[in-house]
C-alpha positions as CSV (number, residue, x, y, z in Angstrom):
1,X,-7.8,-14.0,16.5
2,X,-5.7,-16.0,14.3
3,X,-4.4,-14.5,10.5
4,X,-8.0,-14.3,8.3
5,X,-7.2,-16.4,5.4
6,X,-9.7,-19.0,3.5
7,X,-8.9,-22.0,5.8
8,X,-9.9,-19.9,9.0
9,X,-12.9,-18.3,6.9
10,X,-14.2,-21.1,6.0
11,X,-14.2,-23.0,9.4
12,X,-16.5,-20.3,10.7
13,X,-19.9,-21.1,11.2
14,X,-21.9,-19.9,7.6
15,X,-23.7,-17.2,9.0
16,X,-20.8,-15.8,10.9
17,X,-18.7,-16.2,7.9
18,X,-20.9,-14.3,5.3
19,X,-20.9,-11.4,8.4
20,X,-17.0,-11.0,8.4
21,X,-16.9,-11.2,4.3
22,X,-20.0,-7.9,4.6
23,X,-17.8,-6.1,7.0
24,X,-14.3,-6.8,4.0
25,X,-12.8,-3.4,3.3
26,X,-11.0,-3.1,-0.3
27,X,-8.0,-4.0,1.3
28,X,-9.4,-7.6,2.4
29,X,-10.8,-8.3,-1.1
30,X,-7.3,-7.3,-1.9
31,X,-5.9,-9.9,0.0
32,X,-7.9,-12.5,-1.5
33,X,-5.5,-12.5,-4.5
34,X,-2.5,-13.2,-2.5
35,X,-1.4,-17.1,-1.8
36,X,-0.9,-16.2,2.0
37,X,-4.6,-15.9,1.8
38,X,-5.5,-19.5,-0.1
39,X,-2.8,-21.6,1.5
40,X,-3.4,-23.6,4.4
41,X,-1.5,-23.0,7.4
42,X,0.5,-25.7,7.3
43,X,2.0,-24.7,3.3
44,X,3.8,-21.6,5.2
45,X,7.4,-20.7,5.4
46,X,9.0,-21.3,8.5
47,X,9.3,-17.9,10.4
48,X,13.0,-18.8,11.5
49,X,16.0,-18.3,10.2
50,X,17.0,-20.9,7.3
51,X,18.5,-22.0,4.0
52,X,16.6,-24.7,3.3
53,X,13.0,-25.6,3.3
54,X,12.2,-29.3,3.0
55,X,8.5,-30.3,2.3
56,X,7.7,-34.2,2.1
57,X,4.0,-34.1,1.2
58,X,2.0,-37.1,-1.2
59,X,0.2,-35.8,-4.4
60,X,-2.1,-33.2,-3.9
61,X,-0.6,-31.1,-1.4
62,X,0.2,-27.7,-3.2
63,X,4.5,-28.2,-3.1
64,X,4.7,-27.4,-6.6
65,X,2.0,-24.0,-6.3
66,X,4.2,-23.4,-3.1
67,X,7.5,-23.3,-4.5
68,X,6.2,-20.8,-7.3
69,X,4.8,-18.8,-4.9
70,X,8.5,-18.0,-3.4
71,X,10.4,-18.2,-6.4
72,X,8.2,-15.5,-7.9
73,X,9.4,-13.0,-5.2
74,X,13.2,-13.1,-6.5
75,X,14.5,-9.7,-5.8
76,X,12.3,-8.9,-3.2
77,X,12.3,-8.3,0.2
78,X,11.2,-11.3,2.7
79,X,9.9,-10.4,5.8
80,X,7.8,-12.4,8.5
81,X,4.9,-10.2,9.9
82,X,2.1,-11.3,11.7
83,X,2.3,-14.8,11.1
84,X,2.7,-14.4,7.3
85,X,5.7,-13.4,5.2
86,X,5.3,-10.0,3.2
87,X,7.2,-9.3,0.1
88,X,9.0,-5.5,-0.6
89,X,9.8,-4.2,-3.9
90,X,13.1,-2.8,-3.5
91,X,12.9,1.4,-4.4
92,X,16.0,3.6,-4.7
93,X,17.7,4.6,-1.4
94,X,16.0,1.8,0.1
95,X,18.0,0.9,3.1
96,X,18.0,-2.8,4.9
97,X,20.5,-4.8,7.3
98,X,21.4,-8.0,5.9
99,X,21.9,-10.3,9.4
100,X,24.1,-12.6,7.9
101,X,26.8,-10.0,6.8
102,X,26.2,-8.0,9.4
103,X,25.8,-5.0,7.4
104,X,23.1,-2.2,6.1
105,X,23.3,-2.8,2.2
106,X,21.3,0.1,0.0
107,X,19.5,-0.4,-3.3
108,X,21.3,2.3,-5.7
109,X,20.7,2.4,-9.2
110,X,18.5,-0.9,-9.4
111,X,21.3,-2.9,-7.3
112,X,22.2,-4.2,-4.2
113,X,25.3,-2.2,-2.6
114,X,27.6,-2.7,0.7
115,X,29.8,-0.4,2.2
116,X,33.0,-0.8,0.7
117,X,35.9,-2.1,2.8
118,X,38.1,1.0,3.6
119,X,41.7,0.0,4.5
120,X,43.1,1.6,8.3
121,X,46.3,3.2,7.3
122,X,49.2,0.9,8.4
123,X,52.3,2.4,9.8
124,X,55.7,2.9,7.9
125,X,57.1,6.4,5.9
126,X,53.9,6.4,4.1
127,X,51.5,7.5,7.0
128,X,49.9,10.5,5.6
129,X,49.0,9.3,2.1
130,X,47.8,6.0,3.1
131,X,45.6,7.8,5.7
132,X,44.8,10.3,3.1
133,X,43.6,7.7,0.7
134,X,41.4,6.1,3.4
135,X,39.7,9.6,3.9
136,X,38.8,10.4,0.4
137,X,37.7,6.6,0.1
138,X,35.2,7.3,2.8
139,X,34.0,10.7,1.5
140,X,33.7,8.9,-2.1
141,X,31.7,6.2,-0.6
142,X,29.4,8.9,1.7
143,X,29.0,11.2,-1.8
144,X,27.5,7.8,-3.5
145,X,24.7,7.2,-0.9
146,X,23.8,10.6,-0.5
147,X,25.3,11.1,2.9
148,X,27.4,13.8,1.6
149,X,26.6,15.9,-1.6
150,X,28.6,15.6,-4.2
């Protein structure tokens, strides 16, 4: 069955519509509050991959209550689940992998954080305290994410 939102509700027939809305738990009432609910399929995100989202609609259409609706998720997490995206406040520790960087970033101390880049040692008379350095810049970084205690 396709994602319950108003435009599927409502193109049930009456009687089977007033059934599903007797048979809403809290969490579907819930839902009713959301704009994944209200919009019409065809006011979704694109599930893919991108960096820009062009919508060429006449007067009417919702672009404007659209727009809002993903601008007023800045600093949250976008993800695309069951044929609707879902929104994540960020909570300390929280851990994600950012697929265009191709690395986990953590949310310490209400920010976005990457692993830092830890220089390899490079050869020369100065072995030992370039390698040295690299090993306490690793421990450093493993104390500040809780890997190692401090």
């Amino acid at each position: 069955m396709p994602t319950l939102n108003a435009q599927t509700l409502l193109a049930l027939p009456y009687e089977q519509m007033v059934e599903v809305i007797r048979r809403w738990t809290r969490k579907n009432i819930a839902d009713t509050q959301c704009w994944n609910f209200w919009a019409r399929d065809d006011q979704a995100e694109p599930p893919e991959d991108w960096r820009i989202w062009l919508v060429m609609a006449g007067r009417g259409y919702g672009k404007t209550r659209m727009g809002a609706e993903w601008v007023s998720k800045a600093g949250q997490i976008a993800h695309w689940v069951g044929g609707s995206w879902r929104f994540v406040v960020p909570h300390e520790g929280m851990r994600v992998w950012n697929k265009s960087t191709r690395r986990h970033s953590w949310f310490i101390a209400g920010q976005w954080t990457t692993a830092p880049s830890i220089p390899n040692p490079t050869g020369g008379a100065t072995v030992d305290s370039e390698a040295r350095a690299a090993l306490v810049a690793i421990l450093i970084y493993f104390r500040s994410i809780g890997i190692l205690a401090t």
